[in-house]
Structure formats: structure tokens, C-alpha cells
GUSEMI-243958 format. One record per residue (C-alpha): residue number from 1; residue in three letters; x negated, z negated, y. Coordinates in nm, 2 decimals, padded with zeros to 4 digits. Layout:
+------+------+--------+--------+--------+
! resi ! resn !     xx !     zz !     yy !
+------+------+--------+--------+--------+
!  NUM !  ALA !      X !      Z !      Y !
...
+------+------+--------+--------+--------+
This chain:
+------+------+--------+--------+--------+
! resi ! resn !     xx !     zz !     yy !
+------+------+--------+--------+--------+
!    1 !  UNK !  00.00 !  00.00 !  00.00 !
!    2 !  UNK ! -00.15 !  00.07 !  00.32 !
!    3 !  UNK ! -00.20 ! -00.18 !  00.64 !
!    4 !  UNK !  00.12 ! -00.08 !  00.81 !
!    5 !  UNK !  00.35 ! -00.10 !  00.51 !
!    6 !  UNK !  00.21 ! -00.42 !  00.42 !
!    7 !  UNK !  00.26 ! -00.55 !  00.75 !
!    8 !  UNK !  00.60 ! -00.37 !  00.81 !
!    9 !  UNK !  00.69 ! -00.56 !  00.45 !
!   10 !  UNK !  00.61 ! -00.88 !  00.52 !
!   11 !  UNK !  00.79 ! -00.90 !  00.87 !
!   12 !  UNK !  01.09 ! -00.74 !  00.70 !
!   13 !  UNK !  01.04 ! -01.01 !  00.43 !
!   14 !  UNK !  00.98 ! -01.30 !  00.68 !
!   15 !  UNK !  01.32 ! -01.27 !  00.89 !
!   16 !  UNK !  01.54 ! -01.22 !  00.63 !
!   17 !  UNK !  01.41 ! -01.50 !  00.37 !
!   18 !  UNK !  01.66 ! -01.76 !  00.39 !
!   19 !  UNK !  01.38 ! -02.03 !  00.44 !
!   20 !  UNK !  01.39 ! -01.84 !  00.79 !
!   21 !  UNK !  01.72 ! -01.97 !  00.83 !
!   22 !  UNK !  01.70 ! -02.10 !  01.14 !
!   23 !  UNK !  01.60 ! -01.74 !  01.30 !
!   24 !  UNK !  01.87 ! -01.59 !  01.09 !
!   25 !  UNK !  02.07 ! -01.85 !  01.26 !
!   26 !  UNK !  02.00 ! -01.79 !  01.62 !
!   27 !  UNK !  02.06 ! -01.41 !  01.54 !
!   28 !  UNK !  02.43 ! -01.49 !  01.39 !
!   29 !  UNK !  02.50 ! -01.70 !  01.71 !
!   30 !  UNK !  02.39 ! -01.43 !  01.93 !
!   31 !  UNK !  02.61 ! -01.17 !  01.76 !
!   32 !  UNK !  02.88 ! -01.45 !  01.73 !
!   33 !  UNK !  03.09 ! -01.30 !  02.02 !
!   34 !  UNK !  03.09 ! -00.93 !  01.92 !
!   35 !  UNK !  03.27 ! -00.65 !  01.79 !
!   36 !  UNK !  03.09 ! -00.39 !  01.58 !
!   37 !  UNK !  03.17 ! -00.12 !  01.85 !
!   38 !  UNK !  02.98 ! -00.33 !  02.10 !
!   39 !  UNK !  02.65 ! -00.25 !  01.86 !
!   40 !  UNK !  02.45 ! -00.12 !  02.10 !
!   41 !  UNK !  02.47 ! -00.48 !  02.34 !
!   42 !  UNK !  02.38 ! -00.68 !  02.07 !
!   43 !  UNK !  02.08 ! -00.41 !  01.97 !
!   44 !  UNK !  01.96 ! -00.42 !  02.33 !
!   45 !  UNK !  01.96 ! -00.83 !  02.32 !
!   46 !  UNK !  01.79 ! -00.85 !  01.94 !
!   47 !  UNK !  01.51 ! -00.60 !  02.13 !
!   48 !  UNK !  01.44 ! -00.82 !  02.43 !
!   49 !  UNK !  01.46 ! -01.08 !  02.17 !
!   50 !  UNK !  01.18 ! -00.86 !  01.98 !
!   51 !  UNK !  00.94 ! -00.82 !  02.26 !
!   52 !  UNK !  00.93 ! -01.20 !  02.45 !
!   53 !  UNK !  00.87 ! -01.30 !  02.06 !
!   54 !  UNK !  00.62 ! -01.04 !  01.98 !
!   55 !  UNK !  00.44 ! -01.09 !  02.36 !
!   56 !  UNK !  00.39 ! -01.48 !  02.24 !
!   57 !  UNK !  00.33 ! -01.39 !  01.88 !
!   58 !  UNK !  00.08 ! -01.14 !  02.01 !
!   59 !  UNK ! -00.11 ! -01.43 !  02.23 !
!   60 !  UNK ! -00.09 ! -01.72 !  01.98 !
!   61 !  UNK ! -00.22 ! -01.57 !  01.69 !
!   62 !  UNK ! -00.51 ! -01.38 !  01.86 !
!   63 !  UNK ! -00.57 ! -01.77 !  01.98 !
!   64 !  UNK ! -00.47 ! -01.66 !  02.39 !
!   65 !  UNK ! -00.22 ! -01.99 !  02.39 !
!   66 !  UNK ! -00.19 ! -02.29 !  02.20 !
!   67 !  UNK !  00.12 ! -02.50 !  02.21 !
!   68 !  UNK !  00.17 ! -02.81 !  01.97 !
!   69 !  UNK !  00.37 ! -02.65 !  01.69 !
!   70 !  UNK !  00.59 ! -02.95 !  01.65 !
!   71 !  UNK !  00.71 ! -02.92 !  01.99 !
!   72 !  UNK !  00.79 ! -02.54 !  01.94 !
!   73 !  UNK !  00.99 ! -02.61 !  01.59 !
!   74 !  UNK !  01.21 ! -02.88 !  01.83 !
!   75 !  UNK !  01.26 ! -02.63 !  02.04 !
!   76 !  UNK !  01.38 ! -02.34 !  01.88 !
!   77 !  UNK !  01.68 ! -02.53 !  01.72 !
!   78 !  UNK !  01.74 ! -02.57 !  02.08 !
!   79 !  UNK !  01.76 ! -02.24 !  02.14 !
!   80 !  UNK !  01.99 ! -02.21 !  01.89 !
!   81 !  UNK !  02.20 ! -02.49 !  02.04 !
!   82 !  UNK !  02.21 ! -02.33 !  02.38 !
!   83 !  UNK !  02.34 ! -01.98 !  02.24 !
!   84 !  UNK !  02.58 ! -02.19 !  02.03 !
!   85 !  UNK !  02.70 ! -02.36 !  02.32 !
!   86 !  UNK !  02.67 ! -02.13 !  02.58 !
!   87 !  UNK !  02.93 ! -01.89 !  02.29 !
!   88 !  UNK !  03.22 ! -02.18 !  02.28 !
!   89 !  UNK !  03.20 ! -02.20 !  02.67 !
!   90 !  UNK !  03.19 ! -01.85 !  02.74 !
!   91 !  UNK !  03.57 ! -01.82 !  02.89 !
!   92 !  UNK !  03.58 ! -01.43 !  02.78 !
!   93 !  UNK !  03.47 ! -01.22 !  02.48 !
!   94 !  UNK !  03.38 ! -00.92 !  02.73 !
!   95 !  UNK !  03.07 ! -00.98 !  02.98 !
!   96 !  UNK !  03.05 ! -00.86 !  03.33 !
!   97 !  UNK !  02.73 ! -00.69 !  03.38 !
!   98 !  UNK !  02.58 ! -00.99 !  03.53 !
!   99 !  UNK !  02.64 ! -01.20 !  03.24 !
!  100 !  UNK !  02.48 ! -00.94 !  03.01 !
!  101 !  UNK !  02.14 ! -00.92 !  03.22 !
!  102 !  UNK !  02.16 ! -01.29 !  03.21 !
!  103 !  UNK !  02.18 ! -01.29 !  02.79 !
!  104 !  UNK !  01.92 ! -01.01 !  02.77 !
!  105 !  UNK !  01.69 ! -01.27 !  03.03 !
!  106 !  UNK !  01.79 ! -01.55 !  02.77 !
!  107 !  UNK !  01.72 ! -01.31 !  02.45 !
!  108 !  UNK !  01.39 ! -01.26 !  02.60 !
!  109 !  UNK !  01.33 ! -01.59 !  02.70 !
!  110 !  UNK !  01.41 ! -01.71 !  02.33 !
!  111 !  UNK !  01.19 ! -01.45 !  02.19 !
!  112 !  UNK !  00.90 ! -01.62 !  02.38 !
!  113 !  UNK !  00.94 ! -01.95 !  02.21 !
!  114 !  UNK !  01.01 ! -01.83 !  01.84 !
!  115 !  UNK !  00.73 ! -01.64 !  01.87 !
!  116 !  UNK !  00.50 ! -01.94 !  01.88 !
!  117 !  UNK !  00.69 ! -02.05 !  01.61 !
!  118 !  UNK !  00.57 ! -01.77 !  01.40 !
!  119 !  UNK !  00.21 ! -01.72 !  01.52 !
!  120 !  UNK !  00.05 ! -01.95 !  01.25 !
!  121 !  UNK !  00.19 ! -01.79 !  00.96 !
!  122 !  UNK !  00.10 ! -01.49 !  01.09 !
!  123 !  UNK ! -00.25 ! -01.65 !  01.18 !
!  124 !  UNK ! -00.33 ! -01.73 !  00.83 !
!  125 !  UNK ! -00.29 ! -01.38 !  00.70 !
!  126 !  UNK ! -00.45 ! -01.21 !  00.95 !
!  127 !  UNK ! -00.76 ! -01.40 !  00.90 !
!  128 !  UNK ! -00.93 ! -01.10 !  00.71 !
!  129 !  UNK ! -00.78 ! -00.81 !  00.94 !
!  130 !  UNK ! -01.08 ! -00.67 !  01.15 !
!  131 !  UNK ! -00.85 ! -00.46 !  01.41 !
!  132 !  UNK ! -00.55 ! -00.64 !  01.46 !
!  133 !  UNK ! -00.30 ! -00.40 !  01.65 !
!  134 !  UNK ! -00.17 ! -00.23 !  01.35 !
!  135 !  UNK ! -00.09 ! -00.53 !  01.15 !
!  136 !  UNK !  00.06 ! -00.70 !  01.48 !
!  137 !  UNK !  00.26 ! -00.39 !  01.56 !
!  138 !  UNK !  00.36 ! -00.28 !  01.21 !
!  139 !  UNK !  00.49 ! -00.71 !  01.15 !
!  140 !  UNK !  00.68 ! -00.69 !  01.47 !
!  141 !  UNK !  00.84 ! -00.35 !  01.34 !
!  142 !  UNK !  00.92 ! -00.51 !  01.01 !
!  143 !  UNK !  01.08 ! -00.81 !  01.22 !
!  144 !  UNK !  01.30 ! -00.63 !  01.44 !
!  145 !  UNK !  01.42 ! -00.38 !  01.14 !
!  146 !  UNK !  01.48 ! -00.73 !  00.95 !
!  147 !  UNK !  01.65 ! -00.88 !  01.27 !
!  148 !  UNK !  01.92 ! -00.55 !  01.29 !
!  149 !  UNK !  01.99 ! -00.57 !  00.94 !
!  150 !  UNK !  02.11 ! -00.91 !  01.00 !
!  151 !  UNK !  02.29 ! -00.82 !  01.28 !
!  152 !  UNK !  02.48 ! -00.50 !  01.12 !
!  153 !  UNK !  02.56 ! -00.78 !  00.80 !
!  154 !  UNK !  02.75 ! -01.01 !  01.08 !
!  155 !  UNK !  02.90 ! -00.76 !  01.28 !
!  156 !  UNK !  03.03 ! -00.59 !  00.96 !
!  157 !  UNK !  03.14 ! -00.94 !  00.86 !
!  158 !  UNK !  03.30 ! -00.98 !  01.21 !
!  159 !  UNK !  03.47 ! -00.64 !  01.18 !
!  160 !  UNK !  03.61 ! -00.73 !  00.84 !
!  161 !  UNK !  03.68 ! -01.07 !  00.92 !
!  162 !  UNK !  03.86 ! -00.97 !  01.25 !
!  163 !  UNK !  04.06 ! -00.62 !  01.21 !
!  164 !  UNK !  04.12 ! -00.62 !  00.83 !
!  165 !  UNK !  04.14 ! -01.01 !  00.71 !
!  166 !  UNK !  04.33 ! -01.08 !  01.09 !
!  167 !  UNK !  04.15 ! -01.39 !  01.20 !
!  168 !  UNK !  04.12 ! -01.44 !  01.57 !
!  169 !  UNK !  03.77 ! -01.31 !  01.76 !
!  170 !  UNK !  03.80 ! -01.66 !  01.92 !
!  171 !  UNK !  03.81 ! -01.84 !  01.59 !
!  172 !  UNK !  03.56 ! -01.61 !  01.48 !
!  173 !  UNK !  03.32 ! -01.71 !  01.71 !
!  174 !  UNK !  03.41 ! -02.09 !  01.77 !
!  175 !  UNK !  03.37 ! -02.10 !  01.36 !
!  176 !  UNK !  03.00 ! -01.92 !  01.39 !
!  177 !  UNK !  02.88 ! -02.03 !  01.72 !
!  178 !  UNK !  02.99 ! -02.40 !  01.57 !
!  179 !  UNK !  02.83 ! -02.38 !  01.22 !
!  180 !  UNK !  02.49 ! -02.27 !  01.45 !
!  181 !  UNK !  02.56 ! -02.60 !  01.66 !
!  182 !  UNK !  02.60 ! -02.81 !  01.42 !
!  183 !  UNK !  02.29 ! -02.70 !  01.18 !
!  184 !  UNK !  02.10 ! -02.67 !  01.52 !
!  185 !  UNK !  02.19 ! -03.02 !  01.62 !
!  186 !  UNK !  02.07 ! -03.13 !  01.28 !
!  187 !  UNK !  01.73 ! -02.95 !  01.34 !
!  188 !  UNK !  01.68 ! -03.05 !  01.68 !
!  189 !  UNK !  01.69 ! -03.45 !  01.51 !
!  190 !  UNK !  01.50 ! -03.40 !  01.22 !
!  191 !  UNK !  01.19 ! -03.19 !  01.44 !
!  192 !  UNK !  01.22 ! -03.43 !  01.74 !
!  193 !  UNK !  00.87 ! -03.42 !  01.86 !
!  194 !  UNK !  00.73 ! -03.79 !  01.83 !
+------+------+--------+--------+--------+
């Protein structure tokens, strides 16, 4: 197998292993208020997700930045929280285009911090790489294709869910945007940095 399908593999492999749950997680709560024809918002947010979390994964693991890894595992339950949250307050399931750039700046945002929260794992198996842009690039690629199969899975769920099963898109997203404030709330105690 060569560099960039290794690499492409194992970012595909990272996001979508359930002991990733909590990124699978934050992705479910961010597509938690929408509607499979509203794809290409939700694909535009998991990109700005993509590039804050490759920019920090980028700069951790070539050792630019160091921040305590037990505060970054606190805080991307938080993350997770504050999408949760921000979900159930939201008083509408359609955004004005303010509110969109605002969720792309948070997507971004979030990226940054689970990032960090990737950088020693990807650290350790880049410790034999000479050049280091492929495998970077080709990880972030696998991550991002990982992150919109995830997305297409819960807005297929939502779709099915919503138009053919009947359940409400409010109760649709106060049941998903709960389940990720609840777990998160569970995180964000059992990481509390000491």
C-alpha cells in the first residue's frame, strides 16, 4: 500500500471507530438540525470543521504547539455540549445567513481544538515518516471522507426518521442534540482537568 493510502486509511479508520465516539458525536449534534436536502450546509460546516482541526493537527504533531492533552480531552466534550446546547436553544430549524457564518466560525473553531486532541496519535505513527506533508494531507483526506460518511448516515437517518417514520424535526433534534448533551456532560466530569 502506498504512503497516501495508508494514510487516507487510517484517518478514514480513526473517525469512524466507535472508540472515536466522541467525534462521531460532535458530528451527529452538528447535523442534528438538518434535512438531507440542506446537505450542502452541513458539508460546508464538516469542511471548516476539517481545516481548523487539520491547521492544529498540522502544528501539534510537527511539535509547533503544545497544550496539556488533559485539558484538550475536557474540552472537546465541551464542544460537544455547546453544539448540543446551542441545537435545543436554536428557536428555528432554518438559519439566517448570519447564523450560518456564525456555525461555520464555531465548526472552525471546534476543529481547532479536536485537532489537538488527535495530534499525539498521529504523532506516534509519524515518528518514521521523513517528509511529512503527504501523510498529514492524505490522514486529513481520510478524516474528512470519514466525517461525510457519518454525516450522510444521520442525515439519511433524519430523512427516514422525519418524512417516512413521521417524527417531528424538533423531536428529532431535541432527542439527538440531547443524547450529545447528556454523554457530553458525562465526558466533560470524567476528563475534568485536575
Amino acid at each position: 500500500m502506498t504512503t497516501f493510502g495508508l494514510y487516507l486509511s487510517l484517518g478514514i479508520d480513526h473517525i469512524a471507530d466507535f472508540a472515536a465516539y466522541d467525534h462521531i458525536l460532535f458530528i451527529m449534534a452538528l447535523c442534528a438540525v438538518y434535512s438531507l436536502k440542506e446537505w450542502a450546509k452541513v458539508l460546508i460546516m464538516v469542511t471548516a470543521f476539517t481545516l481548523g482541526h487539520t491547521l492544529t493537527l498540522a502544528l501539534a504533531t510537527l511539535d509547533l504547539i503544545r497544550i496539556p492533552t488533559d485539558l484538550i480531552e475536557f474540552l472537546i466534550p465541551v464542544t460537544i455540549f455547546i453544539t448540543g446546547l446551542w441545537n435545543i436553544v436554536q428557536r428555528s430549524n432554518t438559519a439566517d445567513v448570519l447564523s450560518q457564518r456564525f456555525k461555520y466560525s464555531i465548526a472552525l473553531f471546534f476543529g481547532l481544538i479536536h485537532g489537538l486532541g488527535f495530534s499525539n496519535y498521529l504523532r506516534s505513527l509519524l515518528g518514521s515518516e521523513q517528509d511529512l506533508l503527504l501523510p498529514l494531507f492524505s490522514f486529513n483526506l481520510g478524516l474528512e471522507l470519514g466525517q461525510i460518511m457519518i454525516v450522510l448516515a444521520v442525515l439519511l437517518i433524519s430523512f427516514l426518521l422525519v418524512n417516512i417514520v413521521g417524527l417531528m424535526r424538533r423531536e428529532w433534534n431535541l432527542l439527538l442534540s440531547g443524547a450529545a448533551l447528556g454523554v457530553s456532560l458525562i465526558l466533560c466530569v470524567e476528563r475534568w482537568p485536575l
